[in-house]
C-alpha positions in Angstrom: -47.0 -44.0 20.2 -44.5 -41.1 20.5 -41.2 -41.7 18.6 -37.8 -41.9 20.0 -36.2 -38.8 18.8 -32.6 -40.4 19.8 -33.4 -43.8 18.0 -34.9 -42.4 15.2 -32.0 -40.0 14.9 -29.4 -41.7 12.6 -26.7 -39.8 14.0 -27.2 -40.1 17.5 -27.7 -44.2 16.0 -24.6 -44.2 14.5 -22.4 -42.3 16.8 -20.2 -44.5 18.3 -19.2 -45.9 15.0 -18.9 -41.8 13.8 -16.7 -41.1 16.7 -14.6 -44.6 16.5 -13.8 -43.4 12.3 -13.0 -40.1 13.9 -10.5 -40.9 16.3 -9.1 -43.4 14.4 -8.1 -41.3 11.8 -7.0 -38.2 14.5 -5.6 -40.3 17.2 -7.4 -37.4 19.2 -10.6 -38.0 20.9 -11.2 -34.3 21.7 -10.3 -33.4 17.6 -12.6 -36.5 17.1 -15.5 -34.8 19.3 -14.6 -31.5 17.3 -15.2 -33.3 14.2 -18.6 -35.1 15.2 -19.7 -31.6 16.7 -19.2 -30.1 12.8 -20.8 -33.1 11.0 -23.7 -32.6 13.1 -24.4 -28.9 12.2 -24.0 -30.0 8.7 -26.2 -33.3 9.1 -28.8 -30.5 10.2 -29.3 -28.9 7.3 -29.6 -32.4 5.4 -33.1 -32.7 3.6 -33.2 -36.4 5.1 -36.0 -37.6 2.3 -33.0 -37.8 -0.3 -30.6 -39.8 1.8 -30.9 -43.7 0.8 -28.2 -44.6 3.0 -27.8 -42.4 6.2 -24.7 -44.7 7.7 -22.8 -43.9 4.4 -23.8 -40.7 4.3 -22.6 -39.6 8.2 -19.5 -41.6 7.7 -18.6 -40.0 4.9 -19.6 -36.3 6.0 -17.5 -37.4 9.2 -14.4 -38.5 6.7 -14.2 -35.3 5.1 -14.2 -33.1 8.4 -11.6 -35.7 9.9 -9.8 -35.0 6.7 -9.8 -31.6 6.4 -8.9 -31.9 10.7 -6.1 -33.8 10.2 -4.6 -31.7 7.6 -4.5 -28.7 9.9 -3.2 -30.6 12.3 -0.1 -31.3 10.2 1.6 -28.3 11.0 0.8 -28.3 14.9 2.4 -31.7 15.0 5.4 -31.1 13.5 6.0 -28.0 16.3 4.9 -30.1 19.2 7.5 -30.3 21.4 9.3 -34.1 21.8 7.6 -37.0 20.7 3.6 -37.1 19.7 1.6 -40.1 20.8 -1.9 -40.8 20.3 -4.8 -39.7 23.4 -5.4 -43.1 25.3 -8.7 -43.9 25.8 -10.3 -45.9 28.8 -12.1 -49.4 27.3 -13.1 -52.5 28.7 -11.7 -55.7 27.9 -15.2 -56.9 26.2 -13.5 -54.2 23.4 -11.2 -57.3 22.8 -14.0 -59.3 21.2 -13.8 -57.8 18.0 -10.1 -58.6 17.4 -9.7 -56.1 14.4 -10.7 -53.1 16.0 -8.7 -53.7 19.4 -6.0 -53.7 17.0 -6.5 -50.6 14.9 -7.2 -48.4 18.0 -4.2 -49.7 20.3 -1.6 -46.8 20.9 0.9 -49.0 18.7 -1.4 -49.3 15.6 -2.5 -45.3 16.0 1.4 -44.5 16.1 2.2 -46.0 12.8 -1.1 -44.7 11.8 0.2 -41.3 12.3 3.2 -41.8 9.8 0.6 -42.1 7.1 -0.2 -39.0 4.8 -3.9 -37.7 5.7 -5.4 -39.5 2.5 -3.6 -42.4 3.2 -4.9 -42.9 6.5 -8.0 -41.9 5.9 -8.5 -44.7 2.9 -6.8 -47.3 5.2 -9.3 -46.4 8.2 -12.1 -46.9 5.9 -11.1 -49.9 3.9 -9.2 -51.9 6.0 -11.2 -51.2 9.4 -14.4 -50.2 8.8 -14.1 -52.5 5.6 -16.1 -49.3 3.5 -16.6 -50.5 -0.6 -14.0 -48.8 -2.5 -16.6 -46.8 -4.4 -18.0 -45.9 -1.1 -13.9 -44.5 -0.2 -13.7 -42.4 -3.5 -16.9 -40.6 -2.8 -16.0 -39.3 0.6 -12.5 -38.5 -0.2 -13.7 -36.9 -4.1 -11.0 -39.6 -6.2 -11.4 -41.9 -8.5 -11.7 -45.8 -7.0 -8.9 -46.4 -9.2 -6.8 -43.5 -7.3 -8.6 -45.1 -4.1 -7.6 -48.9 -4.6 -3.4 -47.6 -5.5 -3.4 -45.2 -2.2 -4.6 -48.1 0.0 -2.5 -50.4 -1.4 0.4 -48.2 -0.7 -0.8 -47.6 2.7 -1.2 -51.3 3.5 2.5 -51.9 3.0 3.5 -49.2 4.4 1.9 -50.2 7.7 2.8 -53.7 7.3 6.2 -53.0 7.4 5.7 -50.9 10.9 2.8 -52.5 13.0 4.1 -55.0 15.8 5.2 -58.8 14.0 4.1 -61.3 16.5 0.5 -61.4 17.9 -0.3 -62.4 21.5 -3.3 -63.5 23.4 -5.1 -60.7 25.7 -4.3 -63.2 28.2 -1.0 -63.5 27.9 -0.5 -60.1 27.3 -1.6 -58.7 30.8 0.5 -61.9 32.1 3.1 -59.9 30.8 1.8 -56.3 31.4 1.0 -57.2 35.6 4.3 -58.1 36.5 6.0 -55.2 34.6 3.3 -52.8 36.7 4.4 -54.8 39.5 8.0 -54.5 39.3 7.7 -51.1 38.7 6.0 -50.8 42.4 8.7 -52.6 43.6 11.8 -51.4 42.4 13.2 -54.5 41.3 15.9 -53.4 38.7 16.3 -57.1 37.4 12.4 -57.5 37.2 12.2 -54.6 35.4 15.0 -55.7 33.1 13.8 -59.3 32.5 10.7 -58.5 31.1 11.7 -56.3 28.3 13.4 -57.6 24.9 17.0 -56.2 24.7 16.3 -53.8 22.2 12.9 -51.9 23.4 12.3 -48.6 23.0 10.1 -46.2 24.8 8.2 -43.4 23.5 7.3 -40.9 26.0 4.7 -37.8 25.2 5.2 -34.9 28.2 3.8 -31.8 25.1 6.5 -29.3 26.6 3.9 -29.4 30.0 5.3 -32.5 31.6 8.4 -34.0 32.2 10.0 -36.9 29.3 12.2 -38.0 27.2 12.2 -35.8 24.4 13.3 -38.4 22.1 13.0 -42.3 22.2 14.9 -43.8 24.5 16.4 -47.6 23.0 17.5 -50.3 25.2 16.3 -52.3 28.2 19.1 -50.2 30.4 17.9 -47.2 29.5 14.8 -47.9 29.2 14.8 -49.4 32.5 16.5 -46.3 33.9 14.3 -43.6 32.9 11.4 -45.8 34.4 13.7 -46.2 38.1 13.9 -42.3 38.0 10.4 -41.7 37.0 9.4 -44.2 40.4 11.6 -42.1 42.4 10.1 -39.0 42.0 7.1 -39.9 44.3 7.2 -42.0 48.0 4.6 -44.8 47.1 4.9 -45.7 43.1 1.3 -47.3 42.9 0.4 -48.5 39.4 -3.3 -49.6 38.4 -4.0 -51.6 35.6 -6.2 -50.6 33.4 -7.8 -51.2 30.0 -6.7 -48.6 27.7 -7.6 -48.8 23.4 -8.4 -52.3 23.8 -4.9 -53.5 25.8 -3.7 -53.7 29.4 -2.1 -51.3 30.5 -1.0 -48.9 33.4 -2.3 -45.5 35.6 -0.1 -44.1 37.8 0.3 -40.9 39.1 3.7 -38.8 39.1 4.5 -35.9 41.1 0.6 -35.2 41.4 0.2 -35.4 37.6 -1.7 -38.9 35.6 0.3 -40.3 33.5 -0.5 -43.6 31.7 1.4 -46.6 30.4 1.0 -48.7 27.3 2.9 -51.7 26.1 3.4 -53.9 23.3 4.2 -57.6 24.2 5.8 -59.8 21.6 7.4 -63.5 22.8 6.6 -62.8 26.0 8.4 -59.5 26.2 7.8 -56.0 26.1 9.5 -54.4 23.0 7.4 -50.8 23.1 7.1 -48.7 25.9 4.8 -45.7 25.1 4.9 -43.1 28.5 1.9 -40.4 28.1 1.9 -37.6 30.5 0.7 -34.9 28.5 -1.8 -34.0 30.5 -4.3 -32.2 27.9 -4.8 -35.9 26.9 -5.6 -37.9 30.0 -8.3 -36.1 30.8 -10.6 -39.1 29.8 -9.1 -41.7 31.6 -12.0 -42.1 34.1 -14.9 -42.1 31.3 -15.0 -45.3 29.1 -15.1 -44.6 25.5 -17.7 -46.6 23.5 -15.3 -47.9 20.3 -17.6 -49.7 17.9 -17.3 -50.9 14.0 -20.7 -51.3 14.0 -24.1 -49.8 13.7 -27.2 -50.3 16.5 -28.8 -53.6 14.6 -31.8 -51.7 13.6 -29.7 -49.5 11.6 -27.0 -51.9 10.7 -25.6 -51.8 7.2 -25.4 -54.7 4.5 -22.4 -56.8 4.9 -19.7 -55.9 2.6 -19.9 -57.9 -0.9 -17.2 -60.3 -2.0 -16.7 -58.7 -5.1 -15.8 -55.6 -3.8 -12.4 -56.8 -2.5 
């Protein structure tokens, strides 16, 4: 019986998980397809007899290009004209069944993510997400687990003292998230108002191509404001909900251009607005993105050991 090239393949096997470590550390999927094109060319030329451990092995090749990736990137992001925010990705809500990863891909958790330094974030993707051994950490990233074990420890406060406090059912969230879109359709100022906290803040990404707020903009009356204008721009303001790095969220469409919305509920209340309209990065938004911690169950990895914590 004829093999399956793609099953037997462990990189075609593993690639959901090699693009979900990817884009996690990039908040890019197209840099995150870049990097899985590279690994590949060098998986290539791997004799595959000597590797014990292909999961390791491609996450780690995949960690090093994301690395040296996000490194370059550094410089780009610092030009980028007004705010930078992560490229959404279309999911399904079943994404929600691994609580942990809907997490550490929503927009939120990949904004704070991006106030990491590149080694950080790296080590933090791999230890706290993809819950990689410490040794395991050090050998991608060429430190000591020592030097591995201080720089996540420093990047797990650092985090901590950014990521969004209070946690919220999916449920309740998109409770939340509907009649926000739906106010928005509507118009209704004191809708609008009502279901943000007092002291929200937006975010909105435009890249120099699209119109936004070049900087954040605090306040539910602001907020609210630049959100009336933006639904005045265009006759019929029809949002869609949709499921977007694990969360509800919005699609709309404005002045011809996508443009997609992403929220962060807390006590009922929406304290983070984040407005992308770059259009480079919404390109995706009608192809679901496969997210995945884990490996086909054929080629699934042991389970982390106890003592490695």
């Amino acid at each position: 019986m004829a093999h399956d090239v793609e099953t037997d393949d462990p990189f075609v096997a593993h690639r959901g998980l090699l693009f979900t470590v990817a884009y996690e550390m990039l908040g890019s999927a197209a840099d995150a397809e870049d990097v899985l094109q590279e690994s590949w060319l060098r998986w290539a030329d791997v004799d595959r007899a000597q590797v014990r451990d292909p999961r390791s092995y491609l996450v780690r090749i995949v960690t090093r290009q994301a690395l040296n990736r996000l490194r370059s990137l550094s410089r780009s992001r610092e030009d980028y004209v007004g705010e930078w925010l992560p490229e959404p990705l279309l999911t399904g809500p079943d994404l929600t069944e691994d609580v942990e990863l809907a997490e550490s891909v929503s927009i939120a958790m990949l904004t704070v993510l991006e106030t990491l330094r590149p080694t950080e974030r790296a080590v933090f993707v791999l230890r706290e997400v993809f819950e990689m051994p410490y040794g395991e950490i050090a050998d991608a990233l060429g430190k000591s687990a020592a030097a591995v074990r201080q720089i996540g420890r420093r990047a797990r406060e650092h985090v901590a003292a950014r990521r969004p406090r209070a946690q919220v059912s999916r449920s309740e969230q998109r409770v939340v998230v509907e009649r926000f879109l739906a106010s928005l359709r509507t118009g209704e100022l004191r809708e609008l108002l009502a279901a943000m906290a007092p002291d929200v803040v937006l975010v909105a990404d435009g890249g120099g191509i699209a119109a936004a707020a070049p900087a954040p903009v605090h306040g539910a009356g602001p907020v609210a404001a630049v959100l009336a204008r933006a639904g005045r721009t265009v006759p019929a303001f029809e949002t869609t909900t949709v499921w977007l790095n694990g969360s509800p969220a919005g699609r709309f469409e404005i002045g011809g251009e996508p443009t997609a919305i992403s929220l962060v509920v807390e006590d009922g209340q929406i304290t983070r607005v984040f407005l992308m309209r770059n259009p480079r990065k919404l390109s995706r938004l009608d192809e679901p993105a496969h997210l995945t911690r884990q490996a086909p169950a054929r080629h699934r990895a042991h389970p982390r050991n106890d003592h490695d914590h």
